[in-house]
C-alpha positions in Angstrom: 19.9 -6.9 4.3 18.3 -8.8 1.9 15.1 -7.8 1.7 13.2 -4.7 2.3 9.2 -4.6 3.3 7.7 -1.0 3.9 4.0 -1.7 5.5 3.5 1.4 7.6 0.1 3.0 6.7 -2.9 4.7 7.5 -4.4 8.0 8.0 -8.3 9.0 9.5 -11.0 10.1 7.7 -12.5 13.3 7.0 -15.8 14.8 5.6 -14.0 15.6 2.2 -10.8 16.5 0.6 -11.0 19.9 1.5 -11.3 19.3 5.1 -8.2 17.5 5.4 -6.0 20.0 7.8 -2.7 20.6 6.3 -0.9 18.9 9.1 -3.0 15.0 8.0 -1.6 16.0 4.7 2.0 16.1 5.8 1.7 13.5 7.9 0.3 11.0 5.4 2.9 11.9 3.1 5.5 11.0 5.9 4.2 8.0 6.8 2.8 6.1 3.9 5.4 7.2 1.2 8.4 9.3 2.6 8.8 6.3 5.2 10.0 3.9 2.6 12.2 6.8 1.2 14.1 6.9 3.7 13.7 3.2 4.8 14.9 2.7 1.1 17.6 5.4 1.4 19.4 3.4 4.4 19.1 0.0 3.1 18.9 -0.3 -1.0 22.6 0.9 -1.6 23.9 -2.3 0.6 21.6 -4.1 -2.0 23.0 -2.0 -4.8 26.4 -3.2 -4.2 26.0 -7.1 -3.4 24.2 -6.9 -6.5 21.0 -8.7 -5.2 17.8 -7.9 -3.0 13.8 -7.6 -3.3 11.8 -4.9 -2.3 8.2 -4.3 -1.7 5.9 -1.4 -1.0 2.8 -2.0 0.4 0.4 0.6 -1.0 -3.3 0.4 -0.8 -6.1 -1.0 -4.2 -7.8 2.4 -3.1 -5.1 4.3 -5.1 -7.7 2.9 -7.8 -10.7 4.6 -6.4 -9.8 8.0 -4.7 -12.2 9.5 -2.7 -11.8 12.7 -1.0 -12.5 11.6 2.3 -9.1 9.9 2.3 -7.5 11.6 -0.4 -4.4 12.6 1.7 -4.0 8.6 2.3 -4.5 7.7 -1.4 -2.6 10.8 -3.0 0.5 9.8 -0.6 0.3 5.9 -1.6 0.1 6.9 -5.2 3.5 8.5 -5.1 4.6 5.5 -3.0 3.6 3.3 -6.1 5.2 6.0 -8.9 8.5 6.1 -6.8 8.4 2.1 -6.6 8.1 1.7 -10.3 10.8 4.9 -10.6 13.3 2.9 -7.8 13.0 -0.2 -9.9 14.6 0.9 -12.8 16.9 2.3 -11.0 17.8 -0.6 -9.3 17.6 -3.0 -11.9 21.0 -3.0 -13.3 22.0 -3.9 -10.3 20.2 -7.1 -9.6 18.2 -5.4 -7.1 13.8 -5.6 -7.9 11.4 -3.1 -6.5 7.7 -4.7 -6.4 4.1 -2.6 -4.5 1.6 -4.6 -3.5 -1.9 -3.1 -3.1 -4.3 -4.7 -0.8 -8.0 -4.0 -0.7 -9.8 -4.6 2.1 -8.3 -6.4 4.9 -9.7 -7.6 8.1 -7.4 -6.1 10.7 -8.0 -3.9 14.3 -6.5 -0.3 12.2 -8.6 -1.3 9.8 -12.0 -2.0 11.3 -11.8 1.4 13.8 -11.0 3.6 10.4 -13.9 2.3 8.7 -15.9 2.8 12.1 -14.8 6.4 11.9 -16.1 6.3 8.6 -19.2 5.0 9.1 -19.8 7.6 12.1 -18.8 10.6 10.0 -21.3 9.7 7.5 -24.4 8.9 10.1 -23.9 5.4 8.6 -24.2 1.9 10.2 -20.5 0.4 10.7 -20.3 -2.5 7.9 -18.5 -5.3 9.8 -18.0 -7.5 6.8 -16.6 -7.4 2.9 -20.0 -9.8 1.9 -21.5 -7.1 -0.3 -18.9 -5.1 -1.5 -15.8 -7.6 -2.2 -16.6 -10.3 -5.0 -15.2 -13.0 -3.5 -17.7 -12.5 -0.6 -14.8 -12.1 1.9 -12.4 -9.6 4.2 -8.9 -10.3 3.2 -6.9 -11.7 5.7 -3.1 -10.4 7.0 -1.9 -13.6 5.7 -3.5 -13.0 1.8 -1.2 -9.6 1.6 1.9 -11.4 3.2 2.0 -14.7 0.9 1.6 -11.9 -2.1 4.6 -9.9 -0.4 6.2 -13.6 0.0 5.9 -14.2 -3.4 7.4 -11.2 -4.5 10.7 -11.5 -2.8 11.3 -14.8 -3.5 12.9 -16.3 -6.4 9.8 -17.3 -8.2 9.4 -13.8 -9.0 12.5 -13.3 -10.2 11.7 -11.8 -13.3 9.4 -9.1 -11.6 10.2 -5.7 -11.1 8.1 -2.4 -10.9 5.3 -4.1 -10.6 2.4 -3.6 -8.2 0.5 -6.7 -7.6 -3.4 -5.8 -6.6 -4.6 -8.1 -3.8 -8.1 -6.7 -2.9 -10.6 -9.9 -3.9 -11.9 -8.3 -7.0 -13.3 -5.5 -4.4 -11.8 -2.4 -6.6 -13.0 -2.2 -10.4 -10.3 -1.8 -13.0 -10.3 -1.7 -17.0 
């Protein structure tokens, strides 16, 4: 194996942090960042010892706005870009470079029923578009996050490790 892509994700949303069972808690940690532990566990030391191999994390821009409604998503993807940047300089020696990327807002079916959810638990109309809150005017698309995730195992990156590339269309502010 030469490359590595962890893109499981997701978890519902609740009124607020505080409502989030234990059990959602637990089971965002396994899925969005204990996943690619593991995933990582199997594969990276085959990498490790042919001295050559890419990795990427797929993460989530809303690691840079945390709300409590998903904070069990967010809090889990946040470790899952702290042990990314941890794992590449681990890995680095060895030829092997660990990359997140962190999309925003992306038009997809998981996607469009959690903000549904969303929308219902806050009495709100479902917002079926990105035109107001996403400065480029647009939902991203699967294929934004997957030529970002190309990029990043290819050679033109190269020189790129622990890094976490932010593909959300301007939607999340940062400083």
């Amino acid at each position: 194996v030469d490359i590595v892509v962890h893109n499981a994700g997701g978890a519902g949303p609740h009124p607020g942090a505080l409502a989030i069972p234990d059990e959602e808690w637990q089971g965002a940690l396994d899925l969005n960042y204990l996943a690619a532990v593991r995933l990582d566990a199997l594969l990276a030391p085959g990498m490790r010892e042919r001295g050559a191999g890419a990795i990427v994390h797929v993460s989530s821009a809303a690691v840079l706005t945390p709300v409590g409604p998903f904070l069990h998503y967010v809090a889990a993807k946040a470790a899952l870009e702290s042990y990314s940047r941890g794992l590449s300089l681990e890995l680095a020696p060895y030829g092997v470079r660990v990359n997140a990327v962190s999309p925003g807002r992306v038009a997809t079916p998981g996607g469009e029923a959690t903000r549904e959810r969303w929308a219902r638990l806050n009495g709100a109309p479902s917002q079926t578009n990105a035109d107001d809150t996403t400065p480029l005017g647009r939902d991203g698309q699967p294929d934004d996050i997957a030529n970002a995730v190309l990029f990043l195992v290819s050679g033109r990156a190269g020189w790129l490790t622990g890094s976490n590339l932010i593909v959300d269309g301007g939607e999340f502010p940062r400083g």
